[in-house]
C-alpha positions as CSV (number, residue, x, y, z in Angstrom):
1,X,0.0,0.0,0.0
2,X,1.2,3.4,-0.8
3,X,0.5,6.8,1.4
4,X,0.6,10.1,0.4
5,X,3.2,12.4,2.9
6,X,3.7,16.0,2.5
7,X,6.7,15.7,0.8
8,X,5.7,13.3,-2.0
9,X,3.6,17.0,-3.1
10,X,7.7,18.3,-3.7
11,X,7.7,15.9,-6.6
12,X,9.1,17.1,-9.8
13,X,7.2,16.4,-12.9
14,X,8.6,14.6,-15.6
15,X,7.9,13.6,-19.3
16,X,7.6,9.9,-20.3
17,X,5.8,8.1,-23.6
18,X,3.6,5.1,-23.2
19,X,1.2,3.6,-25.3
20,X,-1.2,1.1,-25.1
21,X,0.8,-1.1,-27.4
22,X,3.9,-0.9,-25.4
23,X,1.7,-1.9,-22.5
24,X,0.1,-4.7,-24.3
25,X,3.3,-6.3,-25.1
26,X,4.9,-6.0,-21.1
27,X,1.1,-7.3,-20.3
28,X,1.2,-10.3,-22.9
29,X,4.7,-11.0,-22.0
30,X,4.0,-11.5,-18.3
31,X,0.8,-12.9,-18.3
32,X,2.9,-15.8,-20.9
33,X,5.2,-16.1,-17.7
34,X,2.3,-17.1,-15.6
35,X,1.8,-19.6,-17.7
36,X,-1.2,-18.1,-19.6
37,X,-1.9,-17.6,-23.1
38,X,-4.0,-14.3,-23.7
39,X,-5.9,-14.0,-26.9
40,X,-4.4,-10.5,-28.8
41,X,-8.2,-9.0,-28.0
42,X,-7.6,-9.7,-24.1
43,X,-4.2,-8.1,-24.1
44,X,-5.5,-5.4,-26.2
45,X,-8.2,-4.4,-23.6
46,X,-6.1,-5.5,-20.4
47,X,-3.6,-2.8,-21.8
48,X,-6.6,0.3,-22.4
49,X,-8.0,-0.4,-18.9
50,X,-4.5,-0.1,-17.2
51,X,-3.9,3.0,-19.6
52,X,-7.4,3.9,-17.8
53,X,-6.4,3.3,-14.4
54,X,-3.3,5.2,-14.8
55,X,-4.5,8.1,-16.4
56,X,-7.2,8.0,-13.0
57,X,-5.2,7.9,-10.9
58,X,-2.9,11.5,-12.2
59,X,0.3,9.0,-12.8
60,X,0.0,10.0,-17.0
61,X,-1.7,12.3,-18.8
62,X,-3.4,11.6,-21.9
63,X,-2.0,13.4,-25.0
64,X,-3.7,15.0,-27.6
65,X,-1.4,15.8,-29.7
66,X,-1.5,12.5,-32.1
């Protein structure tokens, strides 16, 4: 479990790139390790829900620019 303490809000901002294909692989690729063998349609929305869940919680931000 994470907490959030004053000094987390000193944070600097920084600039990454993600996509949802570049999640879909890491996702496919570890759900293989389990053991499991994810249709490309399953990986393809395991990946948009995580980009979701990320974009939710403030960790990305979505970008319009494409």
């Amino acid at each position: 479990m994470s907490s959030h303490r004053e000094e987390d809000a000193e944070m600097k901002e920084i600039e990454i790139t993600m996509d949802t294909g570049e999640i879909g692989e890491f996702v496919y690729n570890r759900l293989v390790e389990e053991g499991m063998a994810p249709s490309a349609n399953e990986v393809e929305m395991l990946s948009h829900i995580f980009f979701d869940f990320l974009i939710e919680k403030s960790v990305i931000r979505e970008n319009d620019d494409e």
